[in-house]
Every structure is written in structure tokens, then in C-alpha cells.
N, C-alpha and C positions, 0 to 999 in steps of 0.2 A: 291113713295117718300113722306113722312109724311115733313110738315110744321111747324110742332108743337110735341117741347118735352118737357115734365113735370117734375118738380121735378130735375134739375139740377144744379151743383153745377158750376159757371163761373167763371173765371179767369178771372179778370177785365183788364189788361195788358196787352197792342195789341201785337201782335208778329209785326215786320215792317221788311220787305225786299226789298231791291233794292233801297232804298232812298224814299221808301214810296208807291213805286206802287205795292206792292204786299203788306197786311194783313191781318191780322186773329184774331181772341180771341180765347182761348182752352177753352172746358167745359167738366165736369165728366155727363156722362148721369145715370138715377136712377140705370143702371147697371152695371157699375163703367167701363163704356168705354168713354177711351178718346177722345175725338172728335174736330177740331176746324171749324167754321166758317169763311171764306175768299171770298176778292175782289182783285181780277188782274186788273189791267188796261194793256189797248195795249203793248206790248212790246213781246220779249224773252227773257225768264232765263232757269235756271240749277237747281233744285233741288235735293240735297242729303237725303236718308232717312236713318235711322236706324233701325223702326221697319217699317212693311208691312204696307203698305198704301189703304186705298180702297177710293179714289174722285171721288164724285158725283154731276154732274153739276146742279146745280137750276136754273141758267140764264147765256146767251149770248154765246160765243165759241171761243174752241182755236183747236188747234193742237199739236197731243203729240207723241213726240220719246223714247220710255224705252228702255234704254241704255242697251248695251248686247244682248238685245229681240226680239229688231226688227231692221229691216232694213227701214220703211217706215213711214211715217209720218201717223195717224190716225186721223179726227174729232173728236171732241167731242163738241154737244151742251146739250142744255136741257134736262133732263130728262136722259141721258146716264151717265155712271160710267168707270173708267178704275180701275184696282190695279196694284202696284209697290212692288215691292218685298221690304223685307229688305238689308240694305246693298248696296244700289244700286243708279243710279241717274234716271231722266228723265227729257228731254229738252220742254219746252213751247212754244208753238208761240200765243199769247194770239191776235183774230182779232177782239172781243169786250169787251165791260168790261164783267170779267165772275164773276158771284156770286156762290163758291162754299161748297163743307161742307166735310172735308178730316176723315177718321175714322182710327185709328191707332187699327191695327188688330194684 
């Protein structure tokens, strides 16, 4: 998991969900994949996607149910990744602040 990308184009204008406990900034990486950067705070939400998603945890941990997929709840902390199909939702149980980086695939 790299730290550091070069040459990207950011979208200065946070995405905000949930009245603030969830956001994000989008940015075009040099090869023109959309990506955004986000903070969860403690709670549970519902995420809808459109196009396929690949989230990959940089810090703290939640708990994810992809709707349709699965039946059980999975961890995810540090270093670990899930993908969400398009079209689809997935429910959060977020049990620290989580710092994440979502890649629209």
C-alpha cells in the first residue's frame, strides 16, 4: 500500500455524508483513475455504488456486509482491502475512526 502519489489532479470539494461523519476529496491519479480519500467516524451507514469500488483501509476498523454477497459480517482493518461490485450497496459498522482510500474501478 504506497503513501504517496504524484502528479494528481484533486478536487478541492469534500464530499460530506451523514451530517459530516463520513468524508472524502476525489482526485484523478497520473493514470486517469478516479480515486477519493476518506474519514469515517464511529457509527453505521449504507452505501450505494454505481461504478465497482475497491476500499482500502490505511488506519483504524470497521465491519462490512455487501449486500446480495454475503450473509456475515467481515473485519477490515489496516492494511486490508474489500471490493463492491457496481450497482450495488454495502452496510458499515465503523468501531474506530477509519482513514480510507476508495478506487472506482
Amino acid at each position: 500500500m504506497s503513501f504517496i502519489e504524484k502528479d494528481v489532479d484533486l478536487l478541492k470539494k469534500a464530499n460530506i455524508y451523514y451530517d459530516g461523519r463520513v468524508t472524502s476529496r476525489n482526485y484523478t491519479d497520473k493514470n486517469g483513475v478516479v480515486k477519493s480519500l476518506g474519514i469515517m467516524l464511529p457509527g453505521e451507514y449504507i452505501f450505494n455504488t454505481k461504478a465497482a469500488e475497491k476500499m482500502e483501509i490505511i488506519s483504524g476498523k470497521l465491519e462490512v456486509l455487501l449486500s446480495g454477497m454475503a450473509s456475515n459480517w467481515e473485519t477490515f482493518s489496516m492494511g486490508s482491502e474489500f471490493e463492491v461490485p457496481a450497482n450495488s450497496s454495502f452496510e458499515v459498522k465503523v468501531d474506530e475512526i477509519t482513514d480510507y482510500c476508495c478506487t472506482y474501478l
